[in-house]
N, C-alpha and C positions, 0 to 999 in steps of 0.2 A: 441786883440791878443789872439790866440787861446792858452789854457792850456796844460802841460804837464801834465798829471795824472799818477803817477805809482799806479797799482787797481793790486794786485794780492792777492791770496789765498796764507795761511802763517798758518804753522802748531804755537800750544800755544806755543811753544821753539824756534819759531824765526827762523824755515827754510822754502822754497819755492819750494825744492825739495829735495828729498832723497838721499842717497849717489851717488848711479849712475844715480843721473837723473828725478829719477820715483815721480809720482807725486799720485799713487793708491790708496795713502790715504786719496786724499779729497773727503768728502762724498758730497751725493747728496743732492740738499735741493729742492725738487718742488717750494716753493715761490719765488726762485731767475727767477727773469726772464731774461732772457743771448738774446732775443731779444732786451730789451729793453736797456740794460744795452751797446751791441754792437752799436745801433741808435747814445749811445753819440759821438761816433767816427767814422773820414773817414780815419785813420793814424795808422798804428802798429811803435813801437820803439824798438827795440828788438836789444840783441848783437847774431854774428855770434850761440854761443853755443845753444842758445834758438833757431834760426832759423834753423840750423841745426836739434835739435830734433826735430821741426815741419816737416822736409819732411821725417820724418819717422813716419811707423805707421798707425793707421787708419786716416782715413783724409787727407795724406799726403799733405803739401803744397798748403791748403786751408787757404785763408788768408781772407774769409766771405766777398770778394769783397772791403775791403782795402786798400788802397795804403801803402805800409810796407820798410819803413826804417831799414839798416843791418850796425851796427857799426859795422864794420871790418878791421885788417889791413891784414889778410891773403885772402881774399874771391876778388875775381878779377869780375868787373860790367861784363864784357862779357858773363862769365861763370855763370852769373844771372839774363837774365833779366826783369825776372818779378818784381824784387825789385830794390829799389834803396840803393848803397851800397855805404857807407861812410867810407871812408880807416881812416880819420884824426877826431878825438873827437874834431872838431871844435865848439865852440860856434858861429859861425859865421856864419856857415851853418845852425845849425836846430834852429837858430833864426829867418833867413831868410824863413826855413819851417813856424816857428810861425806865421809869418805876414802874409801869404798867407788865401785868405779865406777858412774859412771851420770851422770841427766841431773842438774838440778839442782832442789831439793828447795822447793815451794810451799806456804807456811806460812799453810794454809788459811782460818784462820779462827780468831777468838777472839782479844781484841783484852787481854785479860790474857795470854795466852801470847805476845803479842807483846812485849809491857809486857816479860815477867819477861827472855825472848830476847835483848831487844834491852837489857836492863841485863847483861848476860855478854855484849854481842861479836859475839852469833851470826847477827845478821840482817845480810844485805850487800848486802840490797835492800830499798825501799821503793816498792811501785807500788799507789797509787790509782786509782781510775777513778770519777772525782768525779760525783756523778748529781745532775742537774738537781733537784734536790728537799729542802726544808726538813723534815725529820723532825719536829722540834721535841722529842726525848727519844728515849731506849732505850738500845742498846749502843755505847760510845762506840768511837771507831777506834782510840786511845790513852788506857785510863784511866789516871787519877791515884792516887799519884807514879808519874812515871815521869823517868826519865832527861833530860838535855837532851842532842839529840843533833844533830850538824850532819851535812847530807845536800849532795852535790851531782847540779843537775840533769840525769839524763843521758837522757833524753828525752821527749817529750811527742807527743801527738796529739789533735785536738778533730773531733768526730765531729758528723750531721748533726744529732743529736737532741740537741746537745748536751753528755754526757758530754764529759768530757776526761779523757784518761789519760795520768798523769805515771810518770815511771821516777826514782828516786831512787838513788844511788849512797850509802850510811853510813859518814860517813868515821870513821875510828878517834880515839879519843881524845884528847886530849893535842896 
């Protein structure tokens, strides 16, 4: 069964993006390599607001040749069809994604749809890449309530600029 991994960049104060959005403060690190790191995946997860910011902007609306999933209950499939959009936070649905072959699936962005994810089970990885930088507000990496969840460490890296990037393993329940 293919993994759900949420992999985002997360300022040391625990946001993912700044008050409006902006994400200008994570720096650059040459050793990350964003080839490789894209290879693990044939799946985007993302809620409406993160997809939304993606068709704006430089890039617009590049999803690196992806297949990209859009938790949405406002976004209507017609009016999208390069994604596939998910009106109802079914566990039933992106379990059925899970089974399908492939690689395994990066739950992009949007730190509510991680929240609701990771309260049903579904996430089975946790990877930060913690950025040198005090935000001081915005969008938090995990809002509240959310679950309390115990993680084991399964791997780490600290890079020249700083960043460190941690691998978390979600252990089940109980």
């Amino acid at each position: 069964m293919r993994r759900i991994r949420y992999q985002v960049a997360c300022s040391l104060d625990g946001y993912i993006a700044g008050p409006q959005g902006e994400y200008d403060w994570i720096v650059e690190e040459p050793q990350i390599d964003f080839a490789e790191i894209f290879d693990q995946f044939d799946t985007l997860l993302m809620g409406r607001r993160t997809y939304e910011g993606m068709l704006k902007g430089p890039g617009a609306g590049e999803f690196w040749g992806k297949k990209v999933l859009v938790f949405s209950r406002t976004l209507r499939q017609e009016e999208h069809p390069g994604v596939t959009v998910i009106s109802v936070r079914s566990a039933e649905r992106l379990q059925e994604f899970r089974s399908r072959p492939g690689k395994d699936i990066w739950l992009f962005g949007g730190g509510e749809l991680f929240r609701s994810l990771l309260e049903v089970g579904l996430v089975d990885t946790v990877e930060p890449a913690i950025i040198p930088v005090l935000v001081g507000g915005g969008i938090p990496f995990l809002p509240t309530p959310a679950p309390q969840t115990k993680l084991t460490l399964a791997g780490h890296r600290v890079y020249p600029s700083g960043i460190v990037s941690l691998e978390y393993a979600v252990q089940p329940p109980g």
